[in-house]
C-alpha positions in Angstrom: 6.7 13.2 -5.9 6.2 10.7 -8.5 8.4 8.1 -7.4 6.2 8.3 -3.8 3.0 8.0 -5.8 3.7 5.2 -7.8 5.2 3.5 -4.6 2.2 4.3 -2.9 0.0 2.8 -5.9 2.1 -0.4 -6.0 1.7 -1.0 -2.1 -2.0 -0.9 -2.5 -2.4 -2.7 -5.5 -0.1 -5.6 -4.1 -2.5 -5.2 -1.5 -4.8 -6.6 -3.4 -6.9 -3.2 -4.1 -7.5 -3.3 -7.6 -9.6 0.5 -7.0 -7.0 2.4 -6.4 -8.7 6.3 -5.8 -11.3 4.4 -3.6 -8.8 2.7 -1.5 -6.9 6.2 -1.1 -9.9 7.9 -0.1 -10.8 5.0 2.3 -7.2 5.6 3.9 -8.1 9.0 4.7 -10.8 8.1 7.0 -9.6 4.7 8.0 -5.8 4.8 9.2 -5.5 0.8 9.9 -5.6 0.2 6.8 -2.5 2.4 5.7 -0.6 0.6 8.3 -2.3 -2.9 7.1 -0.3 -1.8 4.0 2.5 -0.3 4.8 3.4 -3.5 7.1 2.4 -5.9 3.9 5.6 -4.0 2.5 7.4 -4.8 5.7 6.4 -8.4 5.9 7.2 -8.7 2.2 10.9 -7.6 3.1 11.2 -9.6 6.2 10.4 -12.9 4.2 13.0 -11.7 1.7 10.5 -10.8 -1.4 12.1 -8.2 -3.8 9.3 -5.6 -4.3 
């Protein structure tokens, strides 16, 4: 469970959401922007960034 939550924190900070219990809160209503993040992870990958 760790490993997922530090994932998850990484993703949204390379995001570029400093505020990380805000943002999280902010994905519960607000479900594009969980998949504006989880495709920056994608698009990261696809360009051949090591995360």
């Amino acid at each position: 469970m760790a490993t997922l939550r530090n994932l998850a924190i990484g993703l949204i900070r390379l995001a570029g959401y400093p505020r990380i219990a805000p943002t999280i809160r902010r994905i519960r209503h607000d479900n594009t922007l969980l998949l504006a993040i989880l495709t920056l992870e994608y698009r990261l990958f696809a360009v051949g960034w090591n995360l």
